[in-house]
C-alpha positions as CSV (number, residue, x, y, z in Angstrom):
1,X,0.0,0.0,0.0
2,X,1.8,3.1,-0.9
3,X,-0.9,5.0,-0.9
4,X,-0.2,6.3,2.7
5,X,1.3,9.4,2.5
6,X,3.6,9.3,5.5
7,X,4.4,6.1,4.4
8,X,6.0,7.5,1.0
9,X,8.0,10.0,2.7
10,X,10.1,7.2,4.2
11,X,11.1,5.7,0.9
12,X,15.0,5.9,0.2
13,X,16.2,8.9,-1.9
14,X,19.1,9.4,-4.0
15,X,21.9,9.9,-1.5
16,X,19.6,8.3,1.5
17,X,21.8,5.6,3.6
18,X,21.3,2.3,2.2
19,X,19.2,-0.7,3.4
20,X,22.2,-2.5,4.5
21,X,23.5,0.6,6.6
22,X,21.1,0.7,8.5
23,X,20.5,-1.5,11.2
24,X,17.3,-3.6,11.4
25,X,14.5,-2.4,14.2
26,X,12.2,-5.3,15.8
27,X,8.5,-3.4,15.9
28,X,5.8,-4.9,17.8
29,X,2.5,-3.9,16.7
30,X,-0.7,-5.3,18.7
31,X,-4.6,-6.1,17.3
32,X,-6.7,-3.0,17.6
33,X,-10.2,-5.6,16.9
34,X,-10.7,-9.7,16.3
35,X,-12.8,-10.5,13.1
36,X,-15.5,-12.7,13.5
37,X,-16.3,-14.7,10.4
38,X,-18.2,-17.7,9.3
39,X,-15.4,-19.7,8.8
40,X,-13.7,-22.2,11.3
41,X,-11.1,-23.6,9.5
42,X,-8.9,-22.3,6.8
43,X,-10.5,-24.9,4.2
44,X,-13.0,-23.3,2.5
45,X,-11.6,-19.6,3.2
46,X,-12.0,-17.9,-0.4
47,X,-8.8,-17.2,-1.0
48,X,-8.9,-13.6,-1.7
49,X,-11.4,-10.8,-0.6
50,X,-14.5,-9.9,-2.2
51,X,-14.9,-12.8,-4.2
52,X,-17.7,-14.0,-2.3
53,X,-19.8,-11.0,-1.3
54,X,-22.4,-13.1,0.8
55,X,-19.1,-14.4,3.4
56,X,-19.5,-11.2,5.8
57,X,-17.5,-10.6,8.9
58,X,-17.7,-8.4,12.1
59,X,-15.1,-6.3,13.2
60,X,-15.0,-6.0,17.1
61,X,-12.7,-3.7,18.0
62,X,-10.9,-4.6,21.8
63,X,-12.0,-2.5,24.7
64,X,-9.0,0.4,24.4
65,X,-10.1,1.1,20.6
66,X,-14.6,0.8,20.8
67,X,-15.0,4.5,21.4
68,X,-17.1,5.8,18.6
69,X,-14.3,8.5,18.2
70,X,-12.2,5.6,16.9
71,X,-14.5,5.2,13.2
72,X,-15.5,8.4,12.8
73,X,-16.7,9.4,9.6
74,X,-16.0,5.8,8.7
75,X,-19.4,5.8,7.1
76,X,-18.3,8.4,4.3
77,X,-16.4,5.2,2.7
78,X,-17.6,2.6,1.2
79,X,-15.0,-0.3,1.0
80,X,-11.6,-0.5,4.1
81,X,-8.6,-2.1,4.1
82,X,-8.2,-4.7,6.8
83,X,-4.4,-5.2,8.0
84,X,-4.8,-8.8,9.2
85,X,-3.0,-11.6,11.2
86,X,-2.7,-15.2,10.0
87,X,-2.9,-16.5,13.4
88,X,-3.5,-20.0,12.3
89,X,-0.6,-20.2,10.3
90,X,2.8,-22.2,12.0
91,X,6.1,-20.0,12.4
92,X,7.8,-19.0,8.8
93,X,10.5,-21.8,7.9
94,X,12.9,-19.0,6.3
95,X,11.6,-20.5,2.5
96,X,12.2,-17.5,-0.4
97,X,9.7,-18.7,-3.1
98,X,6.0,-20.6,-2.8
99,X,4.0,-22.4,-4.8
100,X,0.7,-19.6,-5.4
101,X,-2.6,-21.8,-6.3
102,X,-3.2,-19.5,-9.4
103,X,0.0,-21.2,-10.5
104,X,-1.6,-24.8,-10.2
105,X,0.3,-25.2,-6.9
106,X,3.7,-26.4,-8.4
107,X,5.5,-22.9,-9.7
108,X,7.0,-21.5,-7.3
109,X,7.6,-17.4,-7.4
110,X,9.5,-15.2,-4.4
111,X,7.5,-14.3,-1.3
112,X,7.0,-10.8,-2.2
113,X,6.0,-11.7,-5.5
114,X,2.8,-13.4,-4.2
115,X,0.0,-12.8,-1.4
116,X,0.7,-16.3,0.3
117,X,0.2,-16.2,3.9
118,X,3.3,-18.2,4.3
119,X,5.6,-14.7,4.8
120,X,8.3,-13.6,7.0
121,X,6.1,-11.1,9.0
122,X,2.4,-12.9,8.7
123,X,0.4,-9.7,7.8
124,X,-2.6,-10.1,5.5
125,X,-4.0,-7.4,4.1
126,X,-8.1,-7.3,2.7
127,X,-10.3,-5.2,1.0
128,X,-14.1,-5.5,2.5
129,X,-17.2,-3.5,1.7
130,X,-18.6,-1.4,5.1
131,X,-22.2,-2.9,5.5
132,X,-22.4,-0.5,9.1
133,X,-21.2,0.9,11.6
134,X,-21.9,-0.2,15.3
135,X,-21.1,0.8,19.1
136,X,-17.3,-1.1,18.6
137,X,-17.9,-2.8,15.8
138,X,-17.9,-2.9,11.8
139,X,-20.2,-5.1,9.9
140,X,-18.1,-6.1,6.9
141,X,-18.9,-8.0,3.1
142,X,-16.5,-10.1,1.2
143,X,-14.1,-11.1,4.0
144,X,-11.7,-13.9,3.6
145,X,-10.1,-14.5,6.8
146,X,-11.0,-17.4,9.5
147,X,-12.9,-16.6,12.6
148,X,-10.3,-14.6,14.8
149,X,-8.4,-13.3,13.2
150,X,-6.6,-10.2,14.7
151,X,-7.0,-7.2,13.1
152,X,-4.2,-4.4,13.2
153,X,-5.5,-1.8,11.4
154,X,-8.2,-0.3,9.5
155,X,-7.6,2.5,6.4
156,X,-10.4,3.8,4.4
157,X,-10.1,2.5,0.4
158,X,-9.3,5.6,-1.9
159,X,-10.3,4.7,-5.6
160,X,-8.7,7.4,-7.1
161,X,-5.7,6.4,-6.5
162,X,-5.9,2.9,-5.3
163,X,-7.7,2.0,-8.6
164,X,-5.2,1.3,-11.2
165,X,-7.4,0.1,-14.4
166,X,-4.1,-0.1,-16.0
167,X,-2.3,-2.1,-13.7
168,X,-0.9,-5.6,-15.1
169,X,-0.8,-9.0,-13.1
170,X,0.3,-10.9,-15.7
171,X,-0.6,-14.7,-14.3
172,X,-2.3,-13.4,-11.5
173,X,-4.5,-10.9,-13.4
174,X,-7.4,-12.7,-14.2
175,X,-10.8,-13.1,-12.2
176,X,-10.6,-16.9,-11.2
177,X,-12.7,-18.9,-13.0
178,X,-16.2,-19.4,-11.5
179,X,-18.6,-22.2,-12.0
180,X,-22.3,-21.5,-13.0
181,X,-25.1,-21.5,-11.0
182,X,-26.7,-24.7,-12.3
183,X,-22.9,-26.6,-12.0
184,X,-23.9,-26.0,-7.9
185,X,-26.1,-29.3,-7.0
186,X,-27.8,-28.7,-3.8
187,X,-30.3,-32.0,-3.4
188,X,-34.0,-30.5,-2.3
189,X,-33.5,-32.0,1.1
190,X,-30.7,-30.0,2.1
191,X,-31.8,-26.7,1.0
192,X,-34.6,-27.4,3.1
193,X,-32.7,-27.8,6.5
194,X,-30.0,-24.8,5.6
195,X,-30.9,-21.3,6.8
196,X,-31.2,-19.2,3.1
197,X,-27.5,-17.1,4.4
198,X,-26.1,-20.3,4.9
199,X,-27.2,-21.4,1.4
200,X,-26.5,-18.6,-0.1
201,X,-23.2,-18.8,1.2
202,X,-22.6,-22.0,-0.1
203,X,-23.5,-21.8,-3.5
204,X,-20.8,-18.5,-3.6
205,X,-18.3,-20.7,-1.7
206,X,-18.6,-24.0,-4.3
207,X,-18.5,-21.8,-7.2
208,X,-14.8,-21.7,-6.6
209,X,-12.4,-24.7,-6.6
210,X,-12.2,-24.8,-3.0
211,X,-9.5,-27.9,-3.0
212,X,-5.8,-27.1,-2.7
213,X,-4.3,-25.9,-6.6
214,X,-2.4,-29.3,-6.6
215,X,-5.0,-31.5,-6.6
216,X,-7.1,-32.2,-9.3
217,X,-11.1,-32.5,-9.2
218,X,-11.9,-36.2,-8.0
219,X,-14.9,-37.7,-8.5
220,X,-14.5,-40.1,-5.7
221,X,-13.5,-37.4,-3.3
222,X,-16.0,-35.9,-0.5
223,X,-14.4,-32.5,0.2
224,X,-15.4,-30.7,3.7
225,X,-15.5,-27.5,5.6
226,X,-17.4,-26.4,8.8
227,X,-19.2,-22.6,7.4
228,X,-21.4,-20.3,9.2
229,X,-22.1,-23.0,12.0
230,X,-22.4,-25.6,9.1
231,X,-20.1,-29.1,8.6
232,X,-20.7,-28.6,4.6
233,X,-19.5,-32.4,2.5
234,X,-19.6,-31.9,-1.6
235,X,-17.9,-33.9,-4.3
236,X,-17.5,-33.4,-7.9
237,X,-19.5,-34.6,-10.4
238,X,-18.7,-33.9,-13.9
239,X,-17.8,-30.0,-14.0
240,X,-20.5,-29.5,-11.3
241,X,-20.2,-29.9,-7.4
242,X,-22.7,-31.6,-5.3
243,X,-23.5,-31.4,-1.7
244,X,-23.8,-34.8,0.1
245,X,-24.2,-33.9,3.3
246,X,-24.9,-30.8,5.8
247,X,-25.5,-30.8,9.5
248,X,-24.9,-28.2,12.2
249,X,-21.4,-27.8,13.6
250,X,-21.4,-28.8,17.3
């Protein structure tokens, strides 16, 4: 993000002292909220924001940081950047590259030339839609983070100059594929049982290949993940998915 203007103004100059001059400080930086989402487990997290608008989260901001003074004029914004924690993730073995899934999972590419959560400092970083604005909390749409997840900071999105139409991405450019709604088979008596967010959540969540990029749709696979309260089982059949199975999460 260097969008931030004090953050440019620390950027090396010509004649500035050189990385290796200067001697490396240790910050520690601590949650200002925890996100609450509906998901339990990484599996099933979509793996970047906003591509599942119905997957909304709730920002609760820790005791020190829920004054209303906090947020605002937050409302004057439509879409936030969430700097994020993956606090699920184990310590970082010291690797340089990883293998991104938009790569199929077996190119590798440098650290910083991916989003992986497997980084020397793990910070994510996601752009959500405000829903509202509450006493110490921020109702959020199109979150991809597990429930938890420590939040560090909060800056309002700026499209005119965080929207880069020209921007390239080369291999990761590209909206990733998304099934169609009739490819989602959801048998009668399971819609029945699921609350209509929790179905609607679904059919967003299985319209992306959920399964890890190096493995290949398996027929005779049954894929899980617990959603929203919900232990969700699907499997693929043909090009479609199916679910098998749904019951609450205890």
């Amino acid at each position: 993000m260097a969008t931030k203007g004090t953050e440019s103004a620390n950027c090396s100059a010509p004649g500035a002292a050189s990385a290796s001059s200067v001697p490396p400080v240790a910050v520690s930086i601590r949650p200002v909220a925890v996100l609450r989402t509906p998901f339990a487990e990484k599996f099933g997290v979509p793996r970047q924001s906003g591509l599942v608008p119905a997957a909304e989260g709730r920002v609760e901001f820790l005791p020190e940081f829920a004054s209303p003074d906090f947020v605002r004029g937050i409302e004057a914004f439509s879409h936030l950047w969430l700097v994020t924690g993956f606090h699920k993730n184990p310590p970082w073995d010291g690797a340089a590259t990883v293998r991104p899934p938009r790569l199929g999972g077996n190119e590798r590419v440098g650290v910083f030339a991916s989003r992986s959560p497997l980084r020397p400092n793990g910070l994510g970083l996601s752009l959500v839609r405000l829903l509202a604005a509450a006493p110490g909390a921020l109702r959020v749409e199109g979150i991809d983070c597990v429930d938890g997840t420590p939040v560090y900071d909060i800056k309002p999105y700026l499209p005119y100059c965080e929207a880069k139409p020209e921007a390239r991405a080369d291999w990761a450019g590209a909206t990733p594929a998304a099934r169609l709604p009739e490819r989602i088979l959801i048998p009668d008596a399971i819609a029945a049982k699921l609350p209509v967010e929790v179905l609607t959540l679904a059919r967003q969540l299985l319209a992306l290949d959920l399964q890890p990029a190096y493995q290949a749709a398996d027929a005779g696979r049954v894929y899980g993940m617990t959603v929203a309260g919900w232990n969700l089982r699907w499997r693929h059949v043909g090009e479609a998915v199916e679910i098998v199975e749904a019951d609450r999460a205890n």
